[in-house]
PDB file of N, CA, C and O in Angstrom:
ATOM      1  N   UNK A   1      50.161 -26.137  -9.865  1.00  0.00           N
ATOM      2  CA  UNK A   1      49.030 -25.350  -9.496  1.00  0.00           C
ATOM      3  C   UNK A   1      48.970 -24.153 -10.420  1.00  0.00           C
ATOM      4  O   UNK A   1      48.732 -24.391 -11.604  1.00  0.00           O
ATOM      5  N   UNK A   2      49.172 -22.755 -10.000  1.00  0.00           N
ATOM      6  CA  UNK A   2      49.329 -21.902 -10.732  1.00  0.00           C
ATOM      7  C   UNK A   2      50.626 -21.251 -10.614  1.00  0.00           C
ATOM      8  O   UNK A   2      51.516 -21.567  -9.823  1.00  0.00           O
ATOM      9  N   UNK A   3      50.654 -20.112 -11.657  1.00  0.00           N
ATOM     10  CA  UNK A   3      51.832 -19.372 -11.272  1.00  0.00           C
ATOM     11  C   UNK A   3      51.349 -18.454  -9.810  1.00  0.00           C
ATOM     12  O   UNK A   3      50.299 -18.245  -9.201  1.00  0.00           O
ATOM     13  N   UNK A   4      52.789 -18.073  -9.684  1.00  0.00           N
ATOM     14  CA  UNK A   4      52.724 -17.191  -8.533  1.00  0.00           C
ATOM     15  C   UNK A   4      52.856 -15.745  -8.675  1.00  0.00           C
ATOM     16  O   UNK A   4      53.926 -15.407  -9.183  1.00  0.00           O
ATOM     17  N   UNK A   5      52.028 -14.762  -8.352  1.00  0.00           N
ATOM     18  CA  UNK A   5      52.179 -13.404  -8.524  1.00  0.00           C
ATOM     19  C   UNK A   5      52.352 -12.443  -7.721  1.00  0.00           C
ATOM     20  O   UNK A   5      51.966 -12.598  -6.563  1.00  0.00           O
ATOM     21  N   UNK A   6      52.979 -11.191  -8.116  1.00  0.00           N
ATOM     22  CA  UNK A   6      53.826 -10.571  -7.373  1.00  0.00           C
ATOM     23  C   UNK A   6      52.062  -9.936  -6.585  1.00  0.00           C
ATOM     24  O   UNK A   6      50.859 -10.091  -6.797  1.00  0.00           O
ATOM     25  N   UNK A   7      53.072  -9.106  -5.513  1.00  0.00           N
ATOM     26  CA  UNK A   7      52.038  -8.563  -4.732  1.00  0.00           C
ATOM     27  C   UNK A   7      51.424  -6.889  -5.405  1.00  0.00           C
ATOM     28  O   UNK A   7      50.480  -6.107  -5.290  1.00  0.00           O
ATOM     29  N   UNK A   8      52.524  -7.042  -6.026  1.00  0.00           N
ATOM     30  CA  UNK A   8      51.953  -5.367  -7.093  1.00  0.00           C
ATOM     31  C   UNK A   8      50.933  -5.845  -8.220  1.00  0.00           C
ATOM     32  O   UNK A   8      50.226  -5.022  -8.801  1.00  0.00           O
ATOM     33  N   UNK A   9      50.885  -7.191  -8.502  1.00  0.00           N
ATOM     34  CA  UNK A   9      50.059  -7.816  -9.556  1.00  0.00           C
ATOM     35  C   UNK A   9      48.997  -7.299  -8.711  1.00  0.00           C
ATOM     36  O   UNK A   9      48.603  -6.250  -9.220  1.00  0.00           O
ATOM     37  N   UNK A  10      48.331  -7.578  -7.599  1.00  0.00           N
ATOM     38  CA  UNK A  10      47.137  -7.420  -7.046  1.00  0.00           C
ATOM     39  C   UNK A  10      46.785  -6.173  -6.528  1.00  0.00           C
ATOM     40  O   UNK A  10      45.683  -6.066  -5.992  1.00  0.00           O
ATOM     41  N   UNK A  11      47.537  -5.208  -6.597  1.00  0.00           N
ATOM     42  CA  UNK A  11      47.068  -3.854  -6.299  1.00  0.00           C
ATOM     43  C   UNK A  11      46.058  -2.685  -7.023  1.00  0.00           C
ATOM     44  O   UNK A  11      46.683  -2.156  -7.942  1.00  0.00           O
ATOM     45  N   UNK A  12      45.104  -2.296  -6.927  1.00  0.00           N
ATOM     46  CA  UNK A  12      43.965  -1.989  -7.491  1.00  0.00           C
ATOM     47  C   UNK A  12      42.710  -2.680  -7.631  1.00  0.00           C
ATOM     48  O   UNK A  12      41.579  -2.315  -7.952  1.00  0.00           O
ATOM     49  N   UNK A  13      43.284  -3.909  -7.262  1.00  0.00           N
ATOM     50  CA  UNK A  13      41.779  -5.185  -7.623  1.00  0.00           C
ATOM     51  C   UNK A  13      41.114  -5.090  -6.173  1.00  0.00           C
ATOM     52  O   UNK A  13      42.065  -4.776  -5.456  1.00  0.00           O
ATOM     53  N   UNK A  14      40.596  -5.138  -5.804  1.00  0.00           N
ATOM     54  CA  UNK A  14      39.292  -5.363  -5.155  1.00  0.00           C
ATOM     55  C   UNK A  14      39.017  -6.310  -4.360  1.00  0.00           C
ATOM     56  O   UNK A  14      38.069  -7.002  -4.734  1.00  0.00           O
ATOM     57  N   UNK A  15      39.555  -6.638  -3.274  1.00  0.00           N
ATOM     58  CA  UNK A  15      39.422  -7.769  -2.171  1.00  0.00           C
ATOM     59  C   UNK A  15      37.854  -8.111  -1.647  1.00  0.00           C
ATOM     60  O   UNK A  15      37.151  -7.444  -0.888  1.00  0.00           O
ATOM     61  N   UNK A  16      37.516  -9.573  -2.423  1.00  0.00           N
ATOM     62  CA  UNK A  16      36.091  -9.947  -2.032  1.00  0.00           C
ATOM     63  C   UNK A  16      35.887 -10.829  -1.499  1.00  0.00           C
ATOM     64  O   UNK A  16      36.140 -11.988  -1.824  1.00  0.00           O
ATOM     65  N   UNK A  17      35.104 -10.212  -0.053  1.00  0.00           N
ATOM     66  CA  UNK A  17      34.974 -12.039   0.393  1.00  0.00           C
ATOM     67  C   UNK A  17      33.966 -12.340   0.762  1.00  0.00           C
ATOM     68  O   UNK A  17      33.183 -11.423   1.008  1.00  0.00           O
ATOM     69  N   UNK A  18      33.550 -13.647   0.957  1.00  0.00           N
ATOM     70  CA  UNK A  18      32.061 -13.950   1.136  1.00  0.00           C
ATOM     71  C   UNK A  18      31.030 -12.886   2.075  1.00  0.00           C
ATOM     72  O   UNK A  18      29.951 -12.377   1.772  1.00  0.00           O
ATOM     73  N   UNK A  19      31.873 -12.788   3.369  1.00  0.00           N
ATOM     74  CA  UNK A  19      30.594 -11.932   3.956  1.00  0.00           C
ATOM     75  C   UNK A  19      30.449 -10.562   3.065  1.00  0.00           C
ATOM     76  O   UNK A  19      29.377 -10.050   2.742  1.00  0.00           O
ATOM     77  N   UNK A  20      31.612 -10.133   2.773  1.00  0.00           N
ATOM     78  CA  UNK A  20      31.405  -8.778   1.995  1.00  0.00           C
ATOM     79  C   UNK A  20      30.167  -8.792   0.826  1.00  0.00           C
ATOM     80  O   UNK A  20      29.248  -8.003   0.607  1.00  0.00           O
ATOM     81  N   UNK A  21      30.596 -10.102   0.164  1.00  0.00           N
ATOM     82  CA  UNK A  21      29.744 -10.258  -0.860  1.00  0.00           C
ATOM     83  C   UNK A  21      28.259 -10.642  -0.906  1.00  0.00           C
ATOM     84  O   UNK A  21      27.457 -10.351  -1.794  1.00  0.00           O
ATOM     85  N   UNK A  22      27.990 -11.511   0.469  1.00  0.00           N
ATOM     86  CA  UNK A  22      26.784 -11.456   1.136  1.00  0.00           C
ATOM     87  C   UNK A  22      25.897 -10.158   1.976  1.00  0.00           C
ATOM     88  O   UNK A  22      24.693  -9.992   2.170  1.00  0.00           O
ATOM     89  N   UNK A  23      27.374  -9.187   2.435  1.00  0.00           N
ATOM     90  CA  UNK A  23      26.387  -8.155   2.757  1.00  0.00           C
ATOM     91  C   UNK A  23      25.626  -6.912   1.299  1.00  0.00           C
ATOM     92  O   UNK A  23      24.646  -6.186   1.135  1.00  0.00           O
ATOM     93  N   UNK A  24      26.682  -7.282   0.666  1.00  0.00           N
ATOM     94  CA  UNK A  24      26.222  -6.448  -0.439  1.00  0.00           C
ATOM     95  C   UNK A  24      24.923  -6.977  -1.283  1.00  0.00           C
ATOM     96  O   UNK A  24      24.146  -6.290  -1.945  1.00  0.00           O
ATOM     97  N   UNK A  25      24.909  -8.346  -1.078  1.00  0.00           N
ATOM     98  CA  UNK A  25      23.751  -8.746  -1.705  1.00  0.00           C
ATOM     99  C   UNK A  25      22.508  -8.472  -0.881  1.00  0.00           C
ATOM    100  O   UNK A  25      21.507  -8.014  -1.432  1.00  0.00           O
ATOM    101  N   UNK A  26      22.534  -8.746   0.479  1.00  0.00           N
ATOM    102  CA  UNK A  26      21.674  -7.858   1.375  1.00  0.00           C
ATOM    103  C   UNK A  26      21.492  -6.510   1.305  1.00  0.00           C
ATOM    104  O   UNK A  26      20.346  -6.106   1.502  1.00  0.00           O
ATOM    105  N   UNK A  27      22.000  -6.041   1.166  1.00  0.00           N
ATOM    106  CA  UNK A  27      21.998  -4.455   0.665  1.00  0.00           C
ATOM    107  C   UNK A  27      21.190  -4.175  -0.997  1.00  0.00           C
ATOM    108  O   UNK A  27      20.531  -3.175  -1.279  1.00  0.00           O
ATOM    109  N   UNK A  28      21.390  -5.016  -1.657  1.00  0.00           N
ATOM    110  CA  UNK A  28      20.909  -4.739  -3.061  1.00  0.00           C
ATOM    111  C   UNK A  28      19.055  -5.151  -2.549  1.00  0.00           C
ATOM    112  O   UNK A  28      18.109  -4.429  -2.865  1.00  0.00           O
ATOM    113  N   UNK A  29      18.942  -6.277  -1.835  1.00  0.00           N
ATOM    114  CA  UNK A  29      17.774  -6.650  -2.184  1.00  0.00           C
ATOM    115  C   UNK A  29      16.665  -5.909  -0.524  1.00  0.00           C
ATOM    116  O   UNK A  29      15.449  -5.884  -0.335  1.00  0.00           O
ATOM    117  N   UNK A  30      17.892  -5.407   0.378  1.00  0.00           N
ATOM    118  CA  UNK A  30      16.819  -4.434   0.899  1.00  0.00           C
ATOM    119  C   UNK A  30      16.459  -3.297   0.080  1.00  0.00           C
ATOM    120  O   UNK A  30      15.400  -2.744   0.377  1.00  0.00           O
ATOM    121  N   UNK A  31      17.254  -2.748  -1.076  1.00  0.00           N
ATOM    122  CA  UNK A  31      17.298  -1.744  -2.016  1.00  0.00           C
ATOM    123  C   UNK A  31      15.611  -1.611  -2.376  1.00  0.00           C
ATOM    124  O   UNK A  31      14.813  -0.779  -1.945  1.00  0.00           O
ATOM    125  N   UNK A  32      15.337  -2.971  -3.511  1.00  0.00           N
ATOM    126  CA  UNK A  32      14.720  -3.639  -4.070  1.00  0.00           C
ATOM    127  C   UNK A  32      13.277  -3.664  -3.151  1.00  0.00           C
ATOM    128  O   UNK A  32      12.173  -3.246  -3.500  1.00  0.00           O
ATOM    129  N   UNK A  33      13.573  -4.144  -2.169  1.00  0.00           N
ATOM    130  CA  UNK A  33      12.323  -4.445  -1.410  1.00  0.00           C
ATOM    131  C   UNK A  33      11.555  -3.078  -0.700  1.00  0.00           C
ATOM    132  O   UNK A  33      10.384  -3.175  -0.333  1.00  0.00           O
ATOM    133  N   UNK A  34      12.213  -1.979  -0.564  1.00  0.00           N
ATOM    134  CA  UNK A  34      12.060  -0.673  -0.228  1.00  0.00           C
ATOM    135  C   UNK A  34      11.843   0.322  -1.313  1.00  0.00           C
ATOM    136  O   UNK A  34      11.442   1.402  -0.878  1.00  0.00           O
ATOM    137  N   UNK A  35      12.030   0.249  -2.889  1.00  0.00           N
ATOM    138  CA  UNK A  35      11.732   0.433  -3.807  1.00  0.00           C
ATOM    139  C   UNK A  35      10.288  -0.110  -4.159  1.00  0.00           C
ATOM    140  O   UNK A  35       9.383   0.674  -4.443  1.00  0.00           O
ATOM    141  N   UNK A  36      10.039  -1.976  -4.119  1.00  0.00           N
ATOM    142  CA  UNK A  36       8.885  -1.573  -4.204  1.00  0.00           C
ATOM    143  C   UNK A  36       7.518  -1.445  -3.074  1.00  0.00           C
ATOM    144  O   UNK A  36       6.340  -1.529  -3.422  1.00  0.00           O
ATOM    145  N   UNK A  37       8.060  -1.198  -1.497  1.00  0.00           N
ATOM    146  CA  UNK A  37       7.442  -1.051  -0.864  1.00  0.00           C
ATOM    147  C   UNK A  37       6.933   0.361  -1.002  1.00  0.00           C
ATOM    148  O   UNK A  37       5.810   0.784  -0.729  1.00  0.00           O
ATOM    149  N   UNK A  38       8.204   1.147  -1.582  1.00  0.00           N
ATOM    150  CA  UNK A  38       7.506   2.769  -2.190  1.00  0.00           C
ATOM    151  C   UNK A  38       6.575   2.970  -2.931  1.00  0.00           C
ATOM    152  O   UNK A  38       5.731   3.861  -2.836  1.00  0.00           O
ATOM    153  N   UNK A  39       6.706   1.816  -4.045  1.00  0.00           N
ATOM    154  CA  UNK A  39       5.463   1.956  -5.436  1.00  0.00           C
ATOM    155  C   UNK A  39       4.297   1.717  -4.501  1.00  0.00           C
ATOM    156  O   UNK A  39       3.443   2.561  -4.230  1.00  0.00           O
ATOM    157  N   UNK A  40       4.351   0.488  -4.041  1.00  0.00           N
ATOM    158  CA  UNK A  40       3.053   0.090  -3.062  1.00  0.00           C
ATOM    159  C   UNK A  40       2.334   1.199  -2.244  1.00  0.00           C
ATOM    160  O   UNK A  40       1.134   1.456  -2.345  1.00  0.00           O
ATOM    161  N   UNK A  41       3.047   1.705  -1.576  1.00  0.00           N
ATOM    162  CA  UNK A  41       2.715   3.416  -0.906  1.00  0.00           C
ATOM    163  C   UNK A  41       2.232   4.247  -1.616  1.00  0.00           C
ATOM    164  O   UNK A  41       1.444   5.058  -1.131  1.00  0.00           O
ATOM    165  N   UNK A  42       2.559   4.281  -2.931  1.00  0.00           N
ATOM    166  CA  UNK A  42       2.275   5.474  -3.780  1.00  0.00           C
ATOM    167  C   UNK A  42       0.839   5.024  -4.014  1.00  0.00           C
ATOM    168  O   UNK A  42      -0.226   5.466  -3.584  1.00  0.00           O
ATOM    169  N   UNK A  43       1.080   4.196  -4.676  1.00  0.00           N
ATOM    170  CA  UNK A  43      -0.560   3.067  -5.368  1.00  0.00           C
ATOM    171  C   UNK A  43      -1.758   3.525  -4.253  1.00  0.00           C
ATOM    172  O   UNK A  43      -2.879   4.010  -4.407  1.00  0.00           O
ATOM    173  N   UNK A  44      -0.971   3.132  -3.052  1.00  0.00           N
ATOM    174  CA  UNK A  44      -2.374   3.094  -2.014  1.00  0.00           C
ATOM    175  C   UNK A  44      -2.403   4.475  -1.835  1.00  0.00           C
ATOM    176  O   UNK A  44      -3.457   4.569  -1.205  1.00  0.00           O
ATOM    177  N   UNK A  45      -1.898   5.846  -1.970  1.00  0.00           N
ATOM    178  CA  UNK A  45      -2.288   7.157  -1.786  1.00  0.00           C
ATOM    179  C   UNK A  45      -3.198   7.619  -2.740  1.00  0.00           C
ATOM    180  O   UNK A  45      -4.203   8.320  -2.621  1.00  0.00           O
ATOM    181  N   UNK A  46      -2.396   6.839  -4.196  1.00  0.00           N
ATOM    182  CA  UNK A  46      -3.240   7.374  -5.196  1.00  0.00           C
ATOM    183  C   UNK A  46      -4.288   7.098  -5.259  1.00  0.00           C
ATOM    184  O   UNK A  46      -4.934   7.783  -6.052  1.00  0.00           O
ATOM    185  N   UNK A  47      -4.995   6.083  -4.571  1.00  0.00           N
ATOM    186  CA  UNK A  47      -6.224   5.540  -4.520  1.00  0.00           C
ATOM    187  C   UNK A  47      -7.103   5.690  -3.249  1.00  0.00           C
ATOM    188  O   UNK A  47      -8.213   5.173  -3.128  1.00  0.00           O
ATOM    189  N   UNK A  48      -6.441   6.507  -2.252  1.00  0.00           N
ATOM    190  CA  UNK A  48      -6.844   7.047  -1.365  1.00  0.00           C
ATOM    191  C   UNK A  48      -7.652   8.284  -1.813  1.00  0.00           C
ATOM    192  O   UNK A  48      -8.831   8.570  -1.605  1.00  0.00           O
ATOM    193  N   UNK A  49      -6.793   8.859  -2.410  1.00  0.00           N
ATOM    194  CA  UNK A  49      -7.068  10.105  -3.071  1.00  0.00           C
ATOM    195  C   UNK A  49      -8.656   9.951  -3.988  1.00  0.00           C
ATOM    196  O   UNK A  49      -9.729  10.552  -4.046  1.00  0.00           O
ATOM    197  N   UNK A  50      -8.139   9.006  -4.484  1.00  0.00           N
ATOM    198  CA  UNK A  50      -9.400   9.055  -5.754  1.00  0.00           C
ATOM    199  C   UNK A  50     -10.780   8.252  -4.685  1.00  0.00           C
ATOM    200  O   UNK A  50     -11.722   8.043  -5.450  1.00  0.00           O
ATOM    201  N   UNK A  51     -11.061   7.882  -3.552  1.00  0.00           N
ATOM    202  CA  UNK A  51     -11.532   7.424  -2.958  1.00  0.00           C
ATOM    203  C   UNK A  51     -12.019   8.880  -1.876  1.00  0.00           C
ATOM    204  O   UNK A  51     -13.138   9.388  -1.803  1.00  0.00           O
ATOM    205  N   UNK A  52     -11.130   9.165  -1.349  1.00  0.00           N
ATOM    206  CA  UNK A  52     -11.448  11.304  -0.908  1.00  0.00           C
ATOM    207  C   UNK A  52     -12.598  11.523  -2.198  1.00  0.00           C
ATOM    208  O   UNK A  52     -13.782  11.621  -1.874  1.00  0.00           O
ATOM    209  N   UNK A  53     -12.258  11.590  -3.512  1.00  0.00           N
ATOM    210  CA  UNK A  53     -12.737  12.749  -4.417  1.00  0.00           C
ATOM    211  C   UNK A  53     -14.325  12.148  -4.464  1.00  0.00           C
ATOM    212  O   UNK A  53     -15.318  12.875  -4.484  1.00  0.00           O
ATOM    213  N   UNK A  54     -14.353  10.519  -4.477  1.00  0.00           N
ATOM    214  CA  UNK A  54     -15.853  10.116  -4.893  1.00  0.00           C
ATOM    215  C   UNK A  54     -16.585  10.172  -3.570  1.00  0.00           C
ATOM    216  O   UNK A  54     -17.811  10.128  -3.672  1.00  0.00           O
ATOM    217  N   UNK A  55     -16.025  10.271  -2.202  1.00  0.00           N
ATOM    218  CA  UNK A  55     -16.752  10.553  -0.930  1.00  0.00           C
ATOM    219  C   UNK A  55     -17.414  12.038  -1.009  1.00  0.00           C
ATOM    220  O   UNK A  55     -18.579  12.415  -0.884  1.00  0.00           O
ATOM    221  N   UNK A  56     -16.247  12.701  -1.257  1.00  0.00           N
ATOM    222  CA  UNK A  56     -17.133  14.413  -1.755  1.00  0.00           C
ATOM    223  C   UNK A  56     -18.039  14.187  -2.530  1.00  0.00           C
ATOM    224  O   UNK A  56     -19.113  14.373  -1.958  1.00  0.00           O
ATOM    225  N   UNK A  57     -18.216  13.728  -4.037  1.00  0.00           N
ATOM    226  CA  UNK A  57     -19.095  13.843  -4.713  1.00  0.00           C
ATOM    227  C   UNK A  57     -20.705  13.084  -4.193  1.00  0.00           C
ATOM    228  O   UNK A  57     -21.861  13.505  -4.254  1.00  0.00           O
ATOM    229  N   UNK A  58     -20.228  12.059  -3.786  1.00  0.00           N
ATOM    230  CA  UNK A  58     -21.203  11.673  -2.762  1.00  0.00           C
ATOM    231  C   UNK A  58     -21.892  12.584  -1.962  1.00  0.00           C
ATOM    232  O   UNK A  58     -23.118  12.636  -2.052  1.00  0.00           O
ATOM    233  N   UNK A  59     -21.178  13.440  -1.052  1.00  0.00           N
ATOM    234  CA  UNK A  59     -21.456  14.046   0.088  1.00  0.00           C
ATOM    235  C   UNK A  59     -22.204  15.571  -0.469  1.00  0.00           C
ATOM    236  O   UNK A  59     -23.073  16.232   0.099  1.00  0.00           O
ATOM    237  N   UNK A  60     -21.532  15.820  -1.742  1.00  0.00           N
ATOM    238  CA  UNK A  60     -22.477  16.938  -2.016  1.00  0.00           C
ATOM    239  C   UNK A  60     -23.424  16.574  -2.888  1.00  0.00           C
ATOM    240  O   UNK A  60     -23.976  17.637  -3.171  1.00  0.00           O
ATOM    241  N   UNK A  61     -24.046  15.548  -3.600  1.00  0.00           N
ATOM    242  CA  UNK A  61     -24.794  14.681  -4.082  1.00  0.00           C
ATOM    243  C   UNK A  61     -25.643  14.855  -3.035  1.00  0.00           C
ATOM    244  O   UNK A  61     -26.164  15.966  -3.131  1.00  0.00           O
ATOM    245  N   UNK A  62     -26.069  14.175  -1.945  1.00  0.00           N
ATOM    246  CA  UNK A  62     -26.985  14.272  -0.547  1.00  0.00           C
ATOM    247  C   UNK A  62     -27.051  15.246  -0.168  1.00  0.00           C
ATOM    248  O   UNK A  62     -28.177  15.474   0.275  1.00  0.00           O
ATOM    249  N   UNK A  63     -26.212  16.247  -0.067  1.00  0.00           N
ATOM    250  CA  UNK A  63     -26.612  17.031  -0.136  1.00  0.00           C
ATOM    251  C   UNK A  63     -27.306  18.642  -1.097  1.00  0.00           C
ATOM    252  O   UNK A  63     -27.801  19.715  -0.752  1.00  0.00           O
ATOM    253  N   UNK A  64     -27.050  18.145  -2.056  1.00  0.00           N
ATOM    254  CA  UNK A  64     -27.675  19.063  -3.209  1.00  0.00           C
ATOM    255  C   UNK A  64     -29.072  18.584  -3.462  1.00  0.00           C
ATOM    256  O   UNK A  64     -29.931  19.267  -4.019  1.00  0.00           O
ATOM    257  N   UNK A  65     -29.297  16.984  -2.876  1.00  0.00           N
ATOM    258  CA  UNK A  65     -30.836  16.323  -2.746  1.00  0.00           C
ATOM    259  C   UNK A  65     -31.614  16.876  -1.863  1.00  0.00           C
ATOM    260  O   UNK A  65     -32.830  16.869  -2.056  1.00  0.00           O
ATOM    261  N   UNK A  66     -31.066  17.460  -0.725  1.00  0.00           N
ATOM    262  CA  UNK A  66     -31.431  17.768   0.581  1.00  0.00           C
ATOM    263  C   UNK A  66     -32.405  19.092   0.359  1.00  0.00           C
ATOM    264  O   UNK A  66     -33.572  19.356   0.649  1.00  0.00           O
ATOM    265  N   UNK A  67     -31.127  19.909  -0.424  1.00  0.00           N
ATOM    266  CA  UNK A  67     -31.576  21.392  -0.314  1.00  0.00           C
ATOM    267  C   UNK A  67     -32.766  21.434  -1.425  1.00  0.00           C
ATOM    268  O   UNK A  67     -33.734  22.193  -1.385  1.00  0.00           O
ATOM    269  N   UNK A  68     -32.479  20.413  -2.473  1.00  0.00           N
ATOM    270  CA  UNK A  68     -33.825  20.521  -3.233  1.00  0.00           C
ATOM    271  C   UNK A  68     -35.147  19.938  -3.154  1.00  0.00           C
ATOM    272  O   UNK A  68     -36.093  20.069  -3.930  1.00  0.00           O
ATOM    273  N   UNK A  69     -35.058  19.339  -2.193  1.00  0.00           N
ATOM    274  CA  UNK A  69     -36.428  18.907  -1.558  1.00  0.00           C
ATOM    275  C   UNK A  69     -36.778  19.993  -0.576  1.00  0.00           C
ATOM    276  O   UNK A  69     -37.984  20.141  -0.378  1.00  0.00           O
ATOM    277  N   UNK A  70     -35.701  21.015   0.271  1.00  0.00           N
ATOM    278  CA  UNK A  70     -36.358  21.425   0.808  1.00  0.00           C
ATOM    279  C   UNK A  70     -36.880  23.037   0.246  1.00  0.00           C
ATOM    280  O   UNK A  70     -37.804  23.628   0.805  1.00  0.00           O
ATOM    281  N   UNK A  71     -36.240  23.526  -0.759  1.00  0.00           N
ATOM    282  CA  UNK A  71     -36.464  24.386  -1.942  1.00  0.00           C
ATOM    283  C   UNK A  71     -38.154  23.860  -2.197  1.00  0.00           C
ATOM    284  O   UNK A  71     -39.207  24.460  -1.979  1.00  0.00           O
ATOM    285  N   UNK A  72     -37.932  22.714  -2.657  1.00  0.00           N
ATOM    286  CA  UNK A  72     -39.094  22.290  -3.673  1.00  0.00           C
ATOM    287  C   UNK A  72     -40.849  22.510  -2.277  1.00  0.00           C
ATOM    288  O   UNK A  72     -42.009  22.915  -2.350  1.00  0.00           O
ATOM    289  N   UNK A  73     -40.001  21.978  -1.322  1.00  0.00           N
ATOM    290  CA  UNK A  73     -41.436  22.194  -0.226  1.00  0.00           C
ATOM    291  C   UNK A  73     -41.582  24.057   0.648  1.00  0.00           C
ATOM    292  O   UNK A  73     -42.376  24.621   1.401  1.00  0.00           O
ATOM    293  N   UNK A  74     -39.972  24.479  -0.224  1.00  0.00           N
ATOM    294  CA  UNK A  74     -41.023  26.350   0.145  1.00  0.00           C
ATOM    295  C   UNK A  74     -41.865  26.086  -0.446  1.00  0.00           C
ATOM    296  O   UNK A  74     -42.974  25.729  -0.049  1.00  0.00           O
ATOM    297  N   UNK A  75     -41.227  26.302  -2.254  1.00  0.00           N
ATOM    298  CA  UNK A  75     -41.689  26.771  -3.293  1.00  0.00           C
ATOM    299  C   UNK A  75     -43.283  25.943  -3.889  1.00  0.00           C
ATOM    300  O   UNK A  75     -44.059  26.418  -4.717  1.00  0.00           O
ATOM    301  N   UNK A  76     -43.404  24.735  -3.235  1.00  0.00           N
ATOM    302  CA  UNK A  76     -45.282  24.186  -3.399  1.00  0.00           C
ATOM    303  C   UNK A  76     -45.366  23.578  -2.069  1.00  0.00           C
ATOM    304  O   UNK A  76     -44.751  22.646  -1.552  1.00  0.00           O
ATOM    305  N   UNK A  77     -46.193  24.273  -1.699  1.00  0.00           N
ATOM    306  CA  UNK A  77     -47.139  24.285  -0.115  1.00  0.00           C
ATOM    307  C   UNK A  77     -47.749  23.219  -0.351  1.00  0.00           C
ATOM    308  O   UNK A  77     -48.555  22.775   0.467  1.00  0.00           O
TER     309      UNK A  77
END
């Protein structure tokens, strides 16, 4: 088979075993999946945002129409 090694041979190395190594892989790819559930969050604010700015422009648009129609009916009877 193989040789046999002392028990000081294995001291410092790193005992891995499947579940360990399965939870860590769970751990990497909730990492991953929460990383880009963040970008996704960001994306949809940033476009929230820019969706806010064209509702204002809208809103004072109708209304800058408003006041000049009603300007325009002081100012000619």
């Amino acid at each position: 088979m193989g040789e046999a090694r002392a028990i000081s041979d294995w001291e410092g190395v790193p005992f891995e075993c499947a579940p360990g190594l399965r939870l860590q892989a769970h751990e990497r790819l909730s990492e991953v999946r929460l990383e880009a559930l963040t970008r996704r969050v960001d994306k949809l604010e940033e476009m929230v945002e820019r969706l806010e700015r064209r509702l204002w422009v809208t809103v004072y648009g109708v209304v800058g129409v408003i006041l000049a129609q009603a300007f325009q009916s002081v100012l000619l009877p």
